[in-house]
N, C-alpha and C positions, 0 to 999 in steps of 0.2 A: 801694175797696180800695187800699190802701197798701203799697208795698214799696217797699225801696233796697238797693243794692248797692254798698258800697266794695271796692275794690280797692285798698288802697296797698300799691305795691310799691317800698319801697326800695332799690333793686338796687344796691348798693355791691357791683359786681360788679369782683372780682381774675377772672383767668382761669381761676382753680381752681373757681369759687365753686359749678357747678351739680350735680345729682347723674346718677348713672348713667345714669339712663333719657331725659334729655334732650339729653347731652354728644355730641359725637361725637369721632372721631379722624382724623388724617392720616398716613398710613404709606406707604411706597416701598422702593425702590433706588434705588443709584444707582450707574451703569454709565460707564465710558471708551470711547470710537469703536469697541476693541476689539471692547467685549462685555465686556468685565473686570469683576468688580464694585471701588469703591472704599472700600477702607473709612474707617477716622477721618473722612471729608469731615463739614466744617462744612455743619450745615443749622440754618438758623431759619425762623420760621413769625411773620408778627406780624397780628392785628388790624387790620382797616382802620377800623373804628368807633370802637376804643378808642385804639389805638398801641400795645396792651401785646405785648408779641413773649417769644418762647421759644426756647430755643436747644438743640443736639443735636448730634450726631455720630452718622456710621454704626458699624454693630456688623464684626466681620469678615467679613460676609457682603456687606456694601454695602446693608443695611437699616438706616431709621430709624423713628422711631414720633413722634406727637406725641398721646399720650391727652388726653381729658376737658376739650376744644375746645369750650364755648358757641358752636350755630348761628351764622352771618354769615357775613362777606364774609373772609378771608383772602391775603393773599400768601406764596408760600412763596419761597425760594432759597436756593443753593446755590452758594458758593466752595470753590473749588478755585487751588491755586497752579496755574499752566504750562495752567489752563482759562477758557472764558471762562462770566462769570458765570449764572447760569440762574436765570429768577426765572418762579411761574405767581399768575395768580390766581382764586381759586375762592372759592364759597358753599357752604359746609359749613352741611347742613341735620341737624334732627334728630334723635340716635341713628345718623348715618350713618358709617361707614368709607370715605372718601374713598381710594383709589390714587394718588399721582402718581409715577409711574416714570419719571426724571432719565437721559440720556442725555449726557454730555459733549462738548464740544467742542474741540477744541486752541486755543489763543488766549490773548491776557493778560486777565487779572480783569477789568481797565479795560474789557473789552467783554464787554458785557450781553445775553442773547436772550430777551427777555420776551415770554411768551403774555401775551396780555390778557384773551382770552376762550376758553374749552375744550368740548366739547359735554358733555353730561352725562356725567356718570360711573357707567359699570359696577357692581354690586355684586357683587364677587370676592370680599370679605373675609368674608363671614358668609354662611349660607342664611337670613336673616329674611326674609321676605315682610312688604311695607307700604308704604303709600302717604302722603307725605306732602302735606299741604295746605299751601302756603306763605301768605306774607301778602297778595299780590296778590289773588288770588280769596278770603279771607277780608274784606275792605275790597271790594271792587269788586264782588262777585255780590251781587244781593239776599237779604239774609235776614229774613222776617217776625218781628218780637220783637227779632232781633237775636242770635240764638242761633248759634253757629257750628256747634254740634252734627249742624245740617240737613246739613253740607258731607262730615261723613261718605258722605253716599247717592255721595259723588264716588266713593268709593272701590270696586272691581269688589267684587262677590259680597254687598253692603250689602243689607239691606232697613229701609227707614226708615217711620216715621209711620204704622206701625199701629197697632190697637189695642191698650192697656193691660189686663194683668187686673187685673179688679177689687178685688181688694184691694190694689194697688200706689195704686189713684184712692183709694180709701179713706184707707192711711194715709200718703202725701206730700204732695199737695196739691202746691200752684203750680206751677210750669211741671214741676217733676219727674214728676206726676200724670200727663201725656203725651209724654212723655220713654220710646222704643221704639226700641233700634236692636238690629239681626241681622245677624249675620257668618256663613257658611257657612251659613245656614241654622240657628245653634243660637237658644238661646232669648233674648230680650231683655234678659233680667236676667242675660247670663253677659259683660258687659263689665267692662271695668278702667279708671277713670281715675287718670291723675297730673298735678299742676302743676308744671311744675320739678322733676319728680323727686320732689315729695312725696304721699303718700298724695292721692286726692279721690274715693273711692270711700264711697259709702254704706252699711252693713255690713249693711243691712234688705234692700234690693233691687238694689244693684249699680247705684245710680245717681249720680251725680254729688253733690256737699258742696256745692262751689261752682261759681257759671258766671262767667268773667271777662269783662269787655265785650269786643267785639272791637278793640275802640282799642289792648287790653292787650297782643294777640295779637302774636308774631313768627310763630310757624306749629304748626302740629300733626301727630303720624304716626297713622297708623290700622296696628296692626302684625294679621294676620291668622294669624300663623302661624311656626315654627319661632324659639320667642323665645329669645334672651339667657340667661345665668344668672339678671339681675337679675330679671327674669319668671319668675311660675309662678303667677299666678291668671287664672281666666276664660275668656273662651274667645277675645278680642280686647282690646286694648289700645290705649289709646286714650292718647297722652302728649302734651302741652300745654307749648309753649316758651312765654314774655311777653317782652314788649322789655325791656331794659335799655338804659341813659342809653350815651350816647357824649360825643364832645368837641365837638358842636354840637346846640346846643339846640333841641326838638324840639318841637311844642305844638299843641293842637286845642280848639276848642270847638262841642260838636254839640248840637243839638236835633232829634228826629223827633218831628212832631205826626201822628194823626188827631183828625178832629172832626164831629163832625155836621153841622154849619153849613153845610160844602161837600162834603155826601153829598147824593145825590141820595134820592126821597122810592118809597118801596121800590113795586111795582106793585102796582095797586089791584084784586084778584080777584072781589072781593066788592063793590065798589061800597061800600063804608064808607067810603072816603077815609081810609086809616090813615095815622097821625103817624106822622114819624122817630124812629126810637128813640136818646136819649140817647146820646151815646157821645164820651168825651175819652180819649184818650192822650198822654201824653207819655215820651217818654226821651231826658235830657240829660246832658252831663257834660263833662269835657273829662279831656287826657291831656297829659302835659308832663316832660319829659325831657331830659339834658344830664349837663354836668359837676358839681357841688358845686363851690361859689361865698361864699366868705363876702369882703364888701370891706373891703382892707386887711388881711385875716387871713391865707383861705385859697383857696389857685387849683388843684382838684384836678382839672384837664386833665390826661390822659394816668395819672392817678391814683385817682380816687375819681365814680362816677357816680350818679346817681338816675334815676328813672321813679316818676312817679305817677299814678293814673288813679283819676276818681267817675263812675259812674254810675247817675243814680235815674229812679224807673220809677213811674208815675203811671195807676192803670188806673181811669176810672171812670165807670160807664155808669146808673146811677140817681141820683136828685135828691131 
């Protein structure tokens, strides 16, 4: 049996570029020693990945907003004349509503009070219930196959890798065939996938289109409950960020083998001395990512990125 999976994802990604279900935002106050709120202050937000930054002022209340934030690492700050500078930096994961509420300090611009690191962040802004998976434990736990879908069971109230009904094995076939997950307890087939925001739901049984490798992966939420506007199907949701290119170039090349060769010779019950049974797998690919590069033409650092990622899948166990 033969199957492969491409993956390319071009991600000439502007900061606008994702959709709703993946994006998150940054929103605050911001307050004088007072207590005051301040309004017009200048606030920008810029990318640490990319460099691409955005710019804002508070409203008369001393709020600002930065919507439709592609997951990563960000730095936010805030100038003020007759204050001194305020700069935080945070990882906007996602679908989340980040808080960072700005407290001023008397002092000139010229001096800066930069958090470096913050503990997690509260979710004040929404009631969504959900759990997301970042890329750490999606690269670093084991997953058989290589399927990220297992890392779901992370999530409380999951129940994973039961059985299929049998017309789901009927008419899917390949890895979709056993492909089971449950949220609250409802039924297997009442999930929602998206990639980036776009459809990946299969309209037969509510399974997955496509499965990206995890090379592809930046993180994923598992939402359980009181969703968004953009949500109304299912009974769980399941939304899927992918890397995007930054300004240093980024690259892998994997192979995972099983083999018979170095299995051992399964136990002999019967006194027949049975042979090993046939069995190869492979899956290989690589993933590579950066800025857009053309020599002598064009240098799109800070401007224009890519990400691309193969991964193919080699299953075969008769001769």
């Amino acid at each position: 049996m033969r199957s492969g999976k491409l993956l390319l994802c071009l991600a000439l990604l502007v900061p606008y570029s994702a959709s709703a279900q993946t994006v998150g935002e940054i929103v605050g106050e911001v307050r004088d020693p007072t207590g005051a709120v301040v309004p017009n202050a200048p606030v920008t937000v810029m990318n640490q990945s990319t460099n691409a930054g955005r710019a804002t002022r508070t409203n008369e209340a001393g709020l600002y907003v930065f919507p439709a934030l592609p997951p990563g690492p960000y730095t936010l700050r805030v100038e003020v004349a007759g204050f001194r500078a305020q700069t935080r930096n945070l990882r906007l994961e996602v679908q989340q509503s980040a808080r960072i509420d700005i407290t001023l300090e008397v002092g000139p611009v010229s001096e800066a009070i930069e958090v470096a690191a913050a503990a997690a962040l509260m979710a004040t802004e929404n009631a969504t219930v959900g759990t997301v998976i970042e890329n750490r434990r999606i690269v670093e736990l084991p997953l058989n196959g290589r399927n990220f879908l297992q890392l779901v069971a992370l999530s409380p109230n999951v129940t994973y890798g039961f059985a299929t009904p049998g017309q789901v094995s009927g008419r899917q076939g390949g890895t979709r065939a056993g492909q089971n997950i449950s949220l609250m307890g409802m039924r297997g087939t009442w999930n929602r996938y998206t990639l980036d925001g776009i459809e990946n739901t299969d309209v037969n049984f509510n399974l997955y289109v496509l499965l990206p490798s995890i090379d592809a992966l930046q993180e994923f939420k598992v939402q359980s409950g009181i969703y968004p506007a953009e949500f109304g199907r299912a009974a769980s949701q399941i939304n899927v960020s992918t890397k995007s290119g930054g300004n240093q170039y980024h690259g892998a090349l994997f192979e995972f083998l099983r083999n018979d060769k170095v299995d051992a010779r399964p136990y002999d019950f019967l006194g027949r001395n049975p042979a090993k049974t046939p069995f190869r797998w492979n899956q290989y690919g690589f993933t590579l990512g950066g800025p857009v590069w053309v020599p002598k033409l064009f240098n799109g650092k800070n401007k224009l990125f890519f990400m691309a990622n193969y991964e193919g899948y080699r299953d075969r166990k008769m001769f």
